[in-house]
Structure formats: C-alpha cells, structure tokens
N, C-alpha and C positions, 0 to 999 in steps of 0.2 A: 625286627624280632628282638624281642626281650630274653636277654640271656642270664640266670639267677645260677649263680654257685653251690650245691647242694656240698652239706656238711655231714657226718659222723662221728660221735664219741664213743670212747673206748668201749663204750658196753656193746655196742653195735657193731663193732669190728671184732673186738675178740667172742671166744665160746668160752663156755664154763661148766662144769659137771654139777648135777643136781649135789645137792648136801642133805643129810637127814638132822632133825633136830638135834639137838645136842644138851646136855645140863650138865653143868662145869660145876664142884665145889671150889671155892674160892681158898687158896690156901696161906696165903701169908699176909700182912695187912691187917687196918682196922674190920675190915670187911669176911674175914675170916673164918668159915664155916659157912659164909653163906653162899645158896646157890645160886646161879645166875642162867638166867636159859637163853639158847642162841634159838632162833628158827630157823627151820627149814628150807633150803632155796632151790626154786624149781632147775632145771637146765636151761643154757641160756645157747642159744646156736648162735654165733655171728657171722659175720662177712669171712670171717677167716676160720680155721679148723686148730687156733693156738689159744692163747692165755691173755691175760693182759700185759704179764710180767716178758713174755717171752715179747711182744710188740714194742715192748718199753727199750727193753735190751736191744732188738733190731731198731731201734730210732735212736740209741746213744752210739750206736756200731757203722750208722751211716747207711743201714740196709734196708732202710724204709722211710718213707716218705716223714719229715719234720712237722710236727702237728701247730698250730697256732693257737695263740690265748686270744679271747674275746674275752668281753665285759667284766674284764680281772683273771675270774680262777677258770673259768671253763676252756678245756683244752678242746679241739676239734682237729680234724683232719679236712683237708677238700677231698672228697669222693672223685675228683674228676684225677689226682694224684694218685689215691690209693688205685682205681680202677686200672691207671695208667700198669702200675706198679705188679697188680695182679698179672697183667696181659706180658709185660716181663717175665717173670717168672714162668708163667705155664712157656714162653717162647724155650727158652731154657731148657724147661724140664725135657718138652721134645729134643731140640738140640742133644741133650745128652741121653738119651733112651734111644 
C-alpha cells in the first residue's frame, strides 16, 4: 500500500470574508492624486472558521501544528497534523462543555 502525505496552505486552512471593491486616492508621493483600484474578493471558507493572521499567531504560541517550507517560499502544513490537531480541540471543547 502506497501511502502519499497530503498538504494544505494557508488559503485552505484559514476563512476570509468577502471584500467589496475599493478605489483608494493615492495621497502623498510621486503618485499623488492618482487613483488605484483594489478588486473585489469573493468569501473564502477553509478548514478552519479563523484568519490567517489568527493561525500564524497559534503557530508562533506553540498552539498549532509548525507548517514546512518546500521548494524555498512555499509554506505547507501536513493535513495528517492539522486533522490530528482538530480532533484535539473538539476532544477538549467536550471535556469542557
């Protein structure tokens, strides 16, 4: 039996709330008066019901699984960790409920 590691990056783990476009006057700078448009970004559901920033802070606190760098910059998690890690917490949440 062939056993293959499945991965997750942060987009896939964390949620995110949709955003509506945006158009920003640019105010100080060579660029000054002009305006610069953001777009719109849909909702994004992940694995988790937090942020990215909130996953980042549980991973410098020790309270969640330490992600890995491959092929330079891309950061991953093993799924087989994070799933671990879920199945803690909900043990927990009962525990204390």
């Amino acid at each position: 039996m062939l056993y293959t590691e499945q991965y997750a990056r942060i987009k896939q783990l964390a949620s995110a709330p949709s955003t509506p476009e945006k158009i920003y006057t640019v105010k100080t700078g060579e660029n000054a008066g002009m305006k610069r448009r953001v777009s719109a970004k849909p909702e994004r559901v992940g694995l988790l019901p937090v942020s990215e920033k909130t996953i980042w802070t549980w991973v410098k606190q020790g309270k969640f699984p330490q992600p890995l760098k491959i092929s330079g910059n891309v950061t991953v998690w093993r799924m087989s960790e994070v799933q671990a890690w879920i199945e803690e917490q909900a043990t927990i949440a009962t525990m204390e409920a």
